[in-house]
C-alpha positions in Angstrom: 14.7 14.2 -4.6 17.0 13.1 -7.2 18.5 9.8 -6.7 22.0 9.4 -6.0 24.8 6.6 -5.3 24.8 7.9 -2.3 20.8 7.5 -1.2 20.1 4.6 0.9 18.1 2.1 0.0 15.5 0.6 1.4 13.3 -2.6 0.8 9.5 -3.0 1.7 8.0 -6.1 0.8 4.7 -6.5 -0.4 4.6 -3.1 -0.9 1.9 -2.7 -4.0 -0.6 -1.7 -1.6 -2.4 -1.1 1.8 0.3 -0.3 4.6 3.0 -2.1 2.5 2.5 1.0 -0.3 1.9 4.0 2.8 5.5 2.5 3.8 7.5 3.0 0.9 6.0 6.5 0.3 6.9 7.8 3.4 10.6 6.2 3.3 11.3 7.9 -0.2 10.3 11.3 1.6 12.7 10.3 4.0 15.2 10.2 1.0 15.4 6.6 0.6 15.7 5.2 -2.7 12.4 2.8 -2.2 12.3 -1.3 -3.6 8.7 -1.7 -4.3 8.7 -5.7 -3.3 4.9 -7.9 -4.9 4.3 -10.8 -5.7 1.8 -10.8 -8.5 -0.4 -7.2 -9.2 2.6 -5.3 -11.3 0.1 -2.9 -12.0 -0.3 -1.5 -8.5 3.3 -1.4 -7.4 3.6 0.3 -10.6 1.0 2.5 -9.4 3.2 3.1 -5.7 6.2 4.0 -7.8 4.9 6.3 -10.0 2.8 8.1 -6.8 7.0 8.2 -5.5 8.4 9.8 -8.9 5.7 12.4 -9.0 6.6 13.2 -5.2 10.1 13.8 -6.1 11.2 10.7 -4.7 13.3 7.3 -6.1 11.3 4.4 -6.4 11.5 1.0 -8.4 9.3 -1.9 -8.3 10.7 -5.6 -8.2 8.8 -8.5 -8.3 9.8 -11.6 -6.1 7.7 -14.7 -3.6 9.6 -13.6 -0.7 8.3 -17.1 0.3 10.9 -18.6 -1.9 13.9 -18.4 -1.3 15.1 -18.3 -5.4 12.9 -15.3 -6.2 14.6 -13.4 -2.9 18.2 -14.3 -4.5 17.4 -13.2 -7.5 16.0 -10.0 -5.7 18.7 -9.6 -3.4 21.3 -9.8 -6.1 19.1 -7.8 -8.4 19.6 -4.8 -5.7 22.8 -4.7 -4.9 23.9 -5.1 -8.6 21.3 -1.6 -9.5 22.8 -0.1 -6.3 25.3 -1.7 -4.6 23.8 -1.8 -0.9 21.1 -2.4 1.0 20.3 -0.2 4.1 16.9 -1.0 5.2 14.5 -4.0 5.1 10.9 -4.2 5.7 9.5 -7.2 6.4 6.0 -6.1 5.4 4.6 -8.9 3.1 1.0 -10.7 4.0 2.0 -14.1 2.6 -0.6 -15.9 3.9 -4.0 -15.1 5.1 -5.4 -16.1 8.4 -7.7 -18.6 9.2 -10.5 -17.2 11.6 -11.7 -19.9 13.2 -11.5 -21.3 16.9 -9.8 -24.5 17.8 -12.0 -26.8 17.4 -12.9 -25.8 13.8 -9.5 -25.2 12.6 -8.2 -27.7 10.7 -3.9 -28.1 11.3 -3.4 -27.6 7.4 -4.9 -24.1 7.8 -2.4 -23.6 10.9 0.3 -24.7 9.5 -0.2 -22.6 6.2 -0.7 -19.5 8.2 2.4 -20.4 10.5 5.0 -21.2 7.6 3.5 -18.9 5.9 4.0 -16.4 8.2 7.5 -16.9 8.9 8.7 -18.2 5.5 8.0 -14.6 4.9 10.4 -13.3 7.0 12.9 -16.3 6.6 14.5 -16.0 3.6 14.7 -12.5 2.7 16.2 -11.8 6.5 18.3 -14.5 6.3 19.7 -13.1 2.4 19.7 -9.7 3.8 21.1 -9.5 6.4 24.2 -11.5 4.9 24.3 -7.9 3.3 24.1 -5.8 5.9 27.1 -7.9 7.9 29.3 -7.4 4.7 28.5 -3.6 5.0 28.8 -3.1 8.8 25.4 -2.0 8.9 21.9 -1.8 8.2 17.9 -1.8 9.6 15.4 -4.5 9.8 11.8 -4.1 10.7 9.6 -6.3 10.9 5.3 -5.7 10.7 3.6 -7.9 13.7 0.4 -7.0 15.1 -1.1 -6.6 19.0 -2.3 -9.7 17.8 0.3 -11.4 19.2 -1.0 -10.2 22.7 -4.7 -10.9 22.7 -6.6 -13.9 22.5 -10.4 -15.0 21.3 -12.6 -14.5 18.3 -10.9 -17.2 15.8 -7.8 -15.7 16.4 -5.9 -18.6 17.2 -4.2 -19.1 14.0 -3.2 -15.3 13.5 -2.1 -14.5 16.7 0.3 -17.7 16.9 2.1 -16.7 14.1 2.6 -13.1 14.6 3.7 -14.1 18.3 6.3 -16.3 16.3 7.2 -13.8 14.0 8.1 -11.3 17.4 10.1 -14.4 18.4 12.1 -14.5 14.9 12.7 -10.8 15.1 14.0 -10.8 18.8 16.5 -13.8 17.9 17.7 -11.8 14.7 18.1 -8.7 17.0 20.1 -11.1 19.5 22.3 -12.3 16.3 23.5 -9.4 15.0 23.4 -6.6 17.6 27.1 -6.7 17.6 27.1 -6.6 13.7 25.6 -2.8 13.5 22.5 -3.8 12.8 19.3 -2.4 14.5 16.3 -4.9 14.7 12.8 -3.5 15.4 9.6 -4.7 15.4 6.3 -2.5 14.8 2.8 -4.1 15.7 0.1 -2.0 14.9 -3.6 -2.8 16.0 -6.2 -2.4 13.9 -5.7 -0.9 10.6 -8.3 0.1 7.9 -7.3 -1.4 5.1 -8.6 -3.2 1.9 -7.9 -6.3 3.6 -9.1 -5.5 6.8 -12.9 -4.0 4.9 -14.4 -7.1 6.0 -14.1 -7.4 9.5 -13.9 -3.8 10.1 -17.8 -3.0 10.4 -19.4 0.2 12.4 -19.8 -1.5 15.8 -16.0 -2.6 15.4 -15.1 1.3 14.1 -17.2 2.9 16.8 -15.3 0.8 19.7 -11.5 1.5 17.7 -12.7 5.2 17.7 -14.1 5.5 21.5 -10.2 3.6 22.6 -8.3 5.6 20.5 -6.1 8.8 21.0 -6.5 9.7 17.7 -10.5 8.9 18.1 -10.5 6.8 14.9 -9.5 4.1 13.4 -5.6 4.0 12.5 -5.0 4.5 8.7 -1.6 2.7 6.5 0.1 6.4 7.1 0.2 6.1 11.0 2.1 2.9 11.1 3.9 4.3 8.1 5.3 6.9 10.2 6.0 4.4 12.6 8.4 2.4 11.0 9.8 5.6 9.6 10.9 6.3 13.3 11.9 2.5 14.0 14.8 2.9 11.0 16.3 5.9 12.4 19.7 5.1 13.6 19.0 6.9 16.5 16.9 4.1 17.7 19.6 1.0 17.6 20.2 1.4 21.2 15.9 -0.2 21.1 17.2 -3.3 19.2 15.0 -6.2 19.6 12.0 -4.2 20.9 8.6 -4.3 20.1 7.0 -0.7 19.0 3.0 -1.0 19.7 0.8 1.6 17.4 -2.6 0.9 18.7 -3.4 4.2 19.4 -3.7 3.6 22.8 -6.2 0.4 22.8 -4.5 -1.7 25.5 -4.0 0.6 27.7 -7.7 2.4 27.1 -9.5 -0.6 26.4 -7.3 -3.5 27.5 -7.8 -7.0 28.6 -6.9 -10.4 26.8 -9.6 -10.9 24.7 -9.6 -7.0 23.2 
C-alpha cells in the first residue's frame, strides 16, 4: 500500500515488540499508516517498520515515555505535523512490570509502581489524544487490559489491580466522549506467549491453556492483533465502553476466580 494524505493513522504504543509489534502489522494491512511508539530498543521498532515497508504497508517509528507527559507532546505534535491527524490509538505499552507476589510479601512501593505505572501509561497520551480526536470529530481508542482484571490468586494482586483500574480509566473515557465520535474499546486477552510471558509460561501451564482453549493452544501476539483490528472498526462504536475478552474460551471452559 502506498501511503497517502488520505490513509489513516494509527498509533500503537510500545509497539517494538511482542503483541505491541503483531498490532501494528496487522493495522498497516488494514491500510493504516502505522506510529511504531518505544521507549528505548530503536533497533527493534526499526525492525517492525521495516517487516511493514516490505509488506507493502506505511510505517514509521517514533520514540517517546508515554509515561511522561513531555515526550507524548512532543509525539503527539510530532504526528499531526508529519500527517495532520490521528485516527486511532492503542494503548499497548507495558510500562511497568508486575510484581508477583501475594499480600503479605508485597511491599506498597512495588504496588504503587505497577499501579501508576499502569495508568500513567494510559494518562497522558489518552488525555493528548484524544484532545485530537475532539478537534476532528472523531477517532478510536483501545486500550490492552488482561482477564487479569477478573481472576484472583497466585501473586497476582498487584497486576490484576491495575489492569482492573485501567478497565475503569477506559470506561470513564468511553463515558466522556461518546457524544464526541469517538469509540472506546477495551481488549483483554488471557494468556499470551510472548517474550515476556517465556517465564511463567512453562509445559504444565501450556498443557492446561491448550486443553481450555478453542484454538487448543496457547494464544499467539496475532490473535489479539486481530482483535483489536475488529475493536477499531467503526462499525463497532455502537460497543463503546465495552470490554472484548480473547481468552480463547478459558473462563467459560475453565473458569472460576482463581483461573
Amino acid at each position: 500500500m502506498a501511503d497517502t494524505p488520505t490513509t489513516a493513522t494509527a498509533i500503537v504504543t510500545g509497539a517494538g515488540r511482542g503483541i505491541g509489534a503483531a498490532i501494528a502489522a496487522d493495522l498497516a494491512r488494514r491500510d493504516y499508516h502505522v506510529v511504531v511508539n518505544y521507549r528505548r530498543d530503536a533497533d527493534a521498532a526499526a525492525t517492525v517498520v521495516a517487516g511493514i515497508h516490505r509488506s507493502g504497508g506505511s510505517a514509521v517509528a517514533l520514540a517517546g515515555d508515554v509515561t511522561d507527559p513531555g515526550d507524548v507532546a512532543s509525539m503527539v505534535a510530532t504526528v499531526l505535523a508529519d500527517r495532520g491527524r490521528i485516527d486511532a490509538l492503542v494503548v499497548n505499552a507495558n510500562t511497568a512490570a508486575p510484581p508477583f507476589a501475594p499480600l503479605s510479601e508485597l511491599t506498597w512501593a512495588e504496588f504503587a509502581a505497577k499501579m501508576n505505572g499502569e495508568l500513567a501509561g494510559a494518562f497522558h497520551i489518552t488525555q493528548q489524544v484524544v484532545a485530537v480526536m475532539r478537534a476532528q470529530g472523531e477517532g478510536r481508542v483501545v486500550y490492552l487490559g488482561s482477564t487479569a482484571a477478573d481472576y484472583v490468586g497466585a501473586g497476582r494482586l498487584a497486576h490484576g489491580t491495575a489492569k482492573a483500574a485501567l478497565a475503569t480509566f477506559a470506561r470513564h473515557v468511553a463515558a466522556e466522549t461518546a457524544r464526541d465520535g469517538i469509540g472506546v474499546l477495551t481488549v483483554a486477552p488471557g494468556a499470551v506467549r510472548t517474550e515476556a510471558t517465556a517465564a511463567v509460561l512453562g509445559a504444565e501451564r501450556e498443557k492446561a491453556l491448550a486443553d481450555n482453549s478453542v484454538l487448543h493452544r496457547v494464544l499467539e501476539p496475532a490473535d489479539v492483533a486481530a482483535a483489536v483490528g475488529l475493536a477499531l472498526d467503526p462499525a463497532l462504536r455502537p460497543a463503546t465502553g465495552t470490554v472484548l475478552r480473547v481468552d480463547a474460551g478459558w473462563s467459560v471452559l475453565a473458569g472460576g476466580p482463581t483461573a
